[in-house]
Structure formats: structure tokens, C-alpha cells
N, CA, C and O of each residue as an XYZ file, in Angstrom:
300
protein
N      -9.183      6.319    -14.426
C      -8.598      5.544    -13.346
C      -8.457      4.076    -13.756
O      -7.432      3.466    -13.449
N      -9.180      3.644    -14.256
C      -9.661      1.873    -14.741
C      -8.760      1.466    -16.256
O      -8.406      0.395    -16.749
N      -8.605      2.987    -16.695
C      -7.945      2.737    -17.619
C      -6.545      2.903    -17.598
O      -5.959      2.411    -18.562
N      -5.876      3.458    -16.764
C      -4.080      3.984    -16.357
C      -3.706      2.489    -15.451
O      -2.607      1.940    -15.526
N      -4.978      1.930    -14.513
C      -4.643      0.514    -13.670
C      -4.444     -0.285    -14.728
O      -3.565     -1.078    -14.392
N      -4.757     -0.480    -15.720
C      -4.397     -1.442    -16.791
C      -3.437     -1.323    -17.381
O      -3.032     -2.483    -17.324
N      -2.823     -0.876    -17.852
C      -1.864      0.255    -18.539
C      -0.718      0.053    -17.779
O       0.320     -0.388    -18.272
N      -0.828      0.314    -16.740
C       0.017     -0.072    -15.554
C       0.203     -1.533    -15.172
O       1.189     -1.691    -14.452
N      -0.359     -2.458    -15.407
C      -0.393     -3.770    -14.826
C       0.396     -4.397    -16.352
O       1.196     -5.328    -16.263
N       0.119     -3.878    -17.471
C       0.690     -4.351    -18.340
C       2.169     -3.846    -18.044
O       2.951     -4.388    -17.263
N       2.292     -3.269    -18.433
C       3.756     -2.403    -18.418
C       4.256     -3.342    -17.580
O       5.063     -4.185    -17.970
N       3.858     -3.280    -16.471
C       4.405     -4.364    -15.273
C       5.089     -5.937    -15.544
O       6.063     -6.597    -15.182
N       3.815     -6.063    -16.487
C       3.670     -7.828    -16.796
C       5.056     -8.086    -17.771
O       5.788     -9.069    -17.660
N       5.251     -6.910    -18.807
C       5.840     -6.847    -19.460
C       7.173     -6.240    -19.366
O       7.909     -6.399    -20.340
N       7.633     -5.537    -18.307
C       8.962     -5.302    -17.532
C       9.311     -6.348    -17.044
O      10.424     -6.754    -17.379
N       8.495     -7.176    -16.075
C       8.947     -8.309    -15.415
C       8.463     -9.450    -16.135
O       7.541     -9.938    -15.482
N       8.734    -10.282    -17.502
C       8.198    -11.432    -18.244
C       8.853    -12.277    -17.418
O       8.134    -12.957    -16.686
N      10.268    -12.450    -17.319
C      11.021    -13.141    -16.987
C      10.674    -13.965    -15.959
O      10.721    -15.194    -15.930
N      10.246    -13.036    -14.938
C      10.088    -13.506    -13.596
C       8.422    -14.079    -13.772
O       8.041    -14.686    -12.771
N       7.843    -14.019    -14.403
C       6.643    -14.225    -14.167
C       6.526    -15.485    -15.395
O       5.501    -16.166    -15.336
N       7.237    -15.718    -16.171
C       7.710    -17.009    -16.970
C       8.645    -18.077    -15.432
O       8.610    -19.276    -15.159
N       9.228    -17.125    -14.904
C      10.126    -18.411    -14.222
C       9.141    -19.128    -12.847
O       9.281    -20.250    -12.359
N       8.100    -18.008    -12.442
C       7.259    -18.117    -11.255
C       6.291    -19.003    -11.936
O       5.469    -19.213    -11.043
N       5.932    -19.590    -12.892
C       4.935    -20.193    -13.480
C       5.620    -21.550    -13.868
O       4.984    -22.567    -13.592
N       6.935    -21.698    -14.523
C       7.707    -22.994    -14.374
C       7.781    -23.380    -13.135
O       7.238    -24.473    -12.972
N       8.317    -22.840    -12.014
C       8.386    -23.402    -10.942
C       7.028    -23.940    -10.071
O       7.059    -24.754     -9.149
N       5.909    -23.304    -10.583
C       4.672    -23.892    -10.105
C       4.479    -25.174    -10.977
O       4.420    -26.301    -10.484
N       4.382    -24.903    -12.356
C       4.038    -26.062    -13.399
C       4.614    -27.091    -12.648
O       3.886    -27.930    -12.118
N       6.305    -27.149    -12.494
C       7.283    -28.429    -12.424
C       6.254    -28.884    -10.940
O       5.862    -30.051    -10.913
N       5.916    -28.099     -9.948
C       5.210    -28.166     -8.822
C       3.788    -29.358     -8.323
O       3.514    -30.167     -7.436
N       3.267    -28.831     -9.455
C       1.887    -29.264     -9.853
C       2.328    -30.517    -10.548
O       1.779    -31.562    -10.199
N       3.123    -30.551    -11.361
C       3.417    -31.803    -11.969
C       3.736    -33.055    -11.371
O       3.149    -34.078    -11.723
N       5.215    -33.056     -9.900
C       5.849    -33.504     -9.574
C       4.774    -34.122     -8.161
O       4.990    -35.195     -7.598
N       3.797    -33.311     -7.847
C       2.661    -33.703     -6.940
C       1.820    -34.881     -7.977
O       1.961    -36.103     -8.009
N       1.082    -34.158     -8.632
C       0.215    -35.187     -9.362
C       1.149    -36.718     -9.983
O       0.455    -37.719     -9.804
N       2.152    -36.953    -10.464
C       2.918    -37.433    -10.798
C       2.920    -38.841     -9.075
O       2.870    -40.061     -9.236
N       2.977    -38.275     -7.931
C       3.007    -38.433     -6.432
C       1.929    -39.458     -6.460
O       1.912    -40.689     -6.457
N       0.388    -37.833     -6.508
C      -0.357    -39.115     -6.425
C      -1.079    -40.448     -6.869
O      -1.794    -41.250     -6.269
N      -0.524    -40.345     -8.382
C      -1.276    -41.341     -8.981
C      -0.382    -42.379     -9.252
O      -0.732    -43.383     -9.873
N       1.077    -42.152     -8.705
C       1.783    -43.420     -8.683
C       2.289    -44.015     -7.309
O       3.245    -44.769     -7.129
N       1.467    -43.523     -6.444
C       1.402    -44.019     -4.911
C       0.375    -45.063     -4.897
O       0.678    -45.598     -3.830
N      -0.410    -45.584     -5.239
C      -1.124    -46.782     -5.187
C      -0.715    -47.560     -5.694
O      -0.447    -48.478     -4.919
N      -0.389    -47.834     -7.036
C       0.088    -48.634     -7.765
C       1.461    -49.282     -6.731
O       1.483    -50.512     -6.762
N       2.432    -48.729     -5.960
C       3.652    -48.504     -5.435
C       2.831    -49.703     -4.865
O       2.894    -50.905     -5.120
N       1.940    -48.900     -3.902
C       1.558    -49.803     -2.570
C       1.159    -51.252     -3.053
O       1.498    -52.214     -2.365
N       0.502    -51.416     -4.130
C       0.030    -52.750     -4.293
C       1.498    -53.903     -4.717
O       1.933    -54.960     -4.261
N       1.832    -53.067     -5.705
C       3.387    -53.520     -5.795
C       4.155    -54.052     -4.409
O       4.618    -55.191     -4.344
N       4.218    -53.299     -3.545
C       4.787    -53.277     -2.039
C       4.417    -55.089     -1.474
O       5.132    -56.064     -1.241
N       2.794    -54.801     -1.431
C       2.123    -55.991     -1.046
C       2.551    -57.350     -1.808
O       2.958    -58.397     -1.304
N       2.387    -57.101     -2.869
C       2.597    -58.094     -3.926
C       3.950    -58.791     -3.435
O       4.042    -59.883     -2.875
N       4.868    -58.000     -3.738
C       6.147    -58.563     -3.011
C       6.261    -59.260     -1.762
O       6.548    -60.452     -1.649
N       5.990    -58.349     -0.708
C       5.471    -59.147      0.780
C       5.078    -60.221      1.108
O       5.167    -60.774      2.204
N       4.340    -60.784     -0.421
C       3.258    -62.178     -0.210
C       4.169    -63.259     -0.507
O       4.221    -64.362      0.038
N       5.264    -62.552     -1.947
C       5.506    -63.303     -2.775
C       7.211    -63.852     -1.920
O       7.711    -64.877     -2.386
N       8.003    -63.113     -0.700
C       8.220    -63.000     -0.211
C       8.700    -63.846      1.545
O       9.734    -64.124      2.151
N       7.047    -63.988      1.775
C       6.647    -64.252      2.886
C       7.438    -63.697      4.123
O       8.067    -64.269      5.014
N       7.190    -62.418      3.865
C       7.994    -61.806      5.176
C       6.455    -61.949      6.261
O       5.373    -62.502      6.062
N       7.149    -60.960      7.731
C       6.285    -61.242      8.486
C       5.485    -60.133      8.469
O       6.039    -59.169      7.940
N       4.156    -59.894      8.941
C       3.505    -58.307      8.675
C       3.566    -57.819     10.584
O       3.105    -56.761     11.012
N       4.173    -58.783     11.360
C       4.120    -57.754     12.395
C       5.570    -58.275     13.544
O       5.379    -59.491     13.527
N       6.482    -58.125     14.216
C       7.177    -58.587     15.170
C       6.953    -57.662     16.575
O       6.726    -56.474     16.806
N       7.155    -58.942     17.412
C       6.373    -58.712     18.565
C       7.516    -59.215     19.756
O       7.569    -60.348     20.234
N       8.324    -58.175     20.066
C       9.361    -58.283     20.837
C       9.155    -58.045     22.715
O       8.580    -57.104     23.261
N       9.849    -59.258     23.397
C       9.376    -58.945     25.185
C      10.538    -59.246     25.580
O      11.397    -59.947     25.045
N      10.535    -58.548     26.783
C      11.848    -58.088     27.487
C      11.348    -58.638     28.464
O      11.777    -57.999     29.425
N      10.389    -59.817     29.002
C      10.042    -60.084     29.668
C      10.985    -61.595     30.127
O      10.975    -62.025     31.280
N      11.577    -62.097     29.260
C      12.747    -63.109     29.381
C      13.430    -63.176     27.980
O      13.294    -62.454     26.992
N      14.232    -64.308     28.216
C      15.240    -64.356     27.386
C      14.939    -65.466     26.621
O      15.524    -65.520     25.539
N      14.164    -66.387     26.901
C      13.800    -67.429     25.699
C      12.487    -67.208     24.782
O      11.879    -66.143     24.675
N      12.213    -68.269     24.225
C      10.723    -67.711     23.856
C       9.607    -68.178     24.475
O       8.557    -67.600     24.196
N       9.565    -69.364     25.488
C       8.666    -70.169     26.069
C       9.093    -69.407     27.712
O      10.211    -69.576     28.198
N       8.294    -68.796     28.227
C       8.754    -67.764     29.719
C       7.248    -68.118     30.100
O       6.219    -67.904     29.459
N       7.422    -68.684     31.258
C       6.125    -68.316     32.222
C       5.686    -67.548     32.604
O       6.502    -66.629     32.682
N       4.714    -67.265     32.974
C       4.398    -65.526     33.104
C       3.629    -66.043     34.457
O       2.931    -65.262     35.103
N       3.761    -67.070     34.746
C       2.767    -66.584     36.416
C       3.630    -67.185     37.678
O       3.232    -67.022     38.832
């Protein structure tokens, strides 16, 4: 029995190479294109910042519909 399941799984492996070469590229490129993700996502972000400073944009806008100028009384 232990020995025909083997026998069989080869045969298998070896009828279908193709697919089991192309199911393993498409994971590789997978695995690659992730890791690739995360170790050049920090670097990005500091970059990001760096610019921002260098820049001087604003880090927050704070919009009110409460009037139309910018000096509005509120009481």
C-alpha cells in the first residue's frame, strides 16, 4: 500500500512538472514581491518625512463651515 502511494505521487509529480514548476514561480515571484514590500516600506516612510520637513508643508488642515472668514466669533 505505502509503496504503490509513492509510485503514484511520483508518476503524478512527473505527468504534471509543468504545472507544479509554474505553481512554484508564481508563489516565488509572490514571496518575493511581498518581502521586497516590506523592507522597502520604511525606508519610503522616512524618505516621505524627510521631504515634508524639507518642504514645510502642513501636517494637519483644519477646515469650519462655521463662517466664512478666519477670525468668526463663536459666542
Amino acid at each position: 500500500m505505502q509503496k504503490s502511494y509513492r509510485k503514484n505521487i511520483r508518476r503524478d509529480f512527473r505527468s504534471n512538472l509543468n504545472r507544479f514548476l509554474s505553481l512554484f514561480g508564481i508563489v516565488a515571484l509572490g514571496v518575493m514581491m511581498l518581502t521586497g514590500l516590506v523592507s522597502f516600506a520604511p525606508s519610503m516612510r522616512t524618505a516621505g518625512q524627510k521631504y515634508y520637513v524639507q518642504q514645510n508643508v502642513f501636517d494637519l488642515r483644519v477646515l469650519s463651515t462655521l463662517g466664512r472668514g478666519p477670525l468668526v466669533k463663536l459666542y
